[in-house]
Residue, then its C-alpha position, 0 to 999 in steps of 0.5 A: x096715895x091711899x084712897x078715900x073708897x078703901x078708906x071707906x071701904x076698911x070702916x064699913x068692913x070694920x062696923x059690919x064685923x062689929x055688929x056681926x059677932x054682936x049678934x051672933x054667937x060665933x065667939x061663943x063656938x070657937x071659944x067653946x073648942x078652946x075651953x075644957x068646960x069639965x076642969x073649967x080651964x082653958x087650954x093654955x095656962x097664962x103664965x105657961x111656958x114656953x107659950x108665955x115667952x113666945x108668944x107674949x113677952x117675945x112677941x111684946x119685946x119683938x113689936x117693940x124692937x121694931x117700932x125703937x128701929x124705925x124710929x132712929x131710921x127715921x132720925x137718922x134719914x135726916x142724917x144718912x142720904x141712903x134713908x131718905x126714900x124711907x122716910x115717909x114709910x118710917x113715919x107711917x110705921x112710927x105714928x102708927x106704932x103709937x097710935x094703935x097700942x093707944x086707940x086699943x088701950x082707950x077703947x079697953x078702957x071704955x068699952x066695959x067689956x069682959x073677957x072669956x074668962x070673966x063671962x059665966x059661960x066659963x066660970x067667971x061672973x059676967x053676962x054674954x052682952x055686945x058692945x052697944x048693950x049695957x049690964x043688967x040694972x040688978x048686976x053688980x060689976x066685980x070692977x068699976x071697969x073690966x077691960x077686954x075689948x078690943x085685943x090690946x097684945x095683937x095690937x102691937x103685932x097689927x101695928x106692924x102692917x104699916x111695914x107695908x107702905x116701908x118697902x117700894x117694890x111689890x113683893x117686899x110690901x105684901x111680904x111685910x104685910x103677910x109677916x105682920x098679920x102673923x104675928x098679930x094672930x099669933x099675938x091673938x091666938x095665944x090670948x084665945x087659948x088663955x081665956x084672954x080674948x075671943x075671937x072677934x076682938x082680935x079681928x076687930x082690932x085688925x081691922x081697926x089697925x089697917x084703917x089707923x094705918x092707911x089713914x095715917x098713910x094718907x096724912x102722910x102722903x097728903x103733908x109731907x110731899x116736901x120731905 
């Protein structure tokens, strides 16, 4: 059972990774290597291929077969005696699958805050600000709500972490947990390089995945000793 200190531990991490690019501009310097600040472009155009194919309806279509996967394995390990000591791993991967994409996709919502792109260093119209800071009295937003914080692409591919408590032996579980931090980054980095997303989202919304996960984890474990 996953444990109430790496719970602990996993937010404390997750708020201080918060605070930190808030505060400093390590964004901006990663970003910067990213953005070519003479033709005011980023190195990937969104609608590229075969970038776009991979790394974004790929990556969405693979995220999503997975997650349609383990649902009928979770259905049918009422059916087939083989996948029942799979079930509890299926539950974790399937509520996790629908809970990521969904605190991701309401923090956007929420957070008011822009994208690469949109911010004035790189040719949009928008304030450097943090999370906790609001817009400037005089500044007019271009939307009622602009959504980029967290990354909600890498959300789907960091979902996929829960594949770590899916497996019983050692080696399969970090094998799982190392292809999913993949294809989550890949997911991220694609993003980065279209201008998309900085850096820091994409690691918030990791961790923000791996505390989801493992509090799922628990709640699992916790209320399904019977099953």
């Amino acid at each position: 059972m996953v444990s109430n200190k790496h719970i602990a531990i996993v937010f404390l991490l997750l708020v201080g990774v918060i605070v930190f690019f808030g505060i400093y501009d390590v964004d901006i310097l990663i970003e910067d290597y990213l953005y070519n600040f003479d033709t005011k472009t980023f190195v990937v155009r969104a609608d590229e291929q075969p970038y776009r194919a991979i790394f974004y309806d790929g990556a969405k279509k693979f995220v999503i077969f997975i997650g349609v996967t383990a649902l009928f394995a979770l259905l049918g390990s009422w059916k087939f005696e083989r996948l029942k000591p799979y079930r509890r791993g299926l539950l974790i991967v399937v509520f996790s699958a629908i809970l990521i994409p969904s605190v991701v996709g309401q923090l956007k919502a929420t957070t008011n805050m822009p994208c690469p792109e949109d911010e004035i260093r790189y040719n949009g119209s928008y304030p450097r600000t943090a999370v906790w800071e609001c817009y400037a009295d005089d500044f007019e937003l271009k939307n009622d709500r602009i959504k980029c914080w967290p990354a909600g692409h890498a959300s789907g591919g960091f979902a996929l972490m829960s594949l770590f408590f899916l497996f019983q032996k050692r080696k399969n579980r970090f094998i799982a947990l190392g292809v999913a931090v993949v294809v989550g980054w890949s997911m991220g980095l694609y993003k980065m390089m279209t201008g998309d997303h900085f850096f820091s989202h994409t690691l918030i919304t990791m961790l923000l995945s791996w505390l989801i996960i493992i509090i799922v984890a628990r709640g699992v474990a916790r209320y399904t000793k019977r099953i």
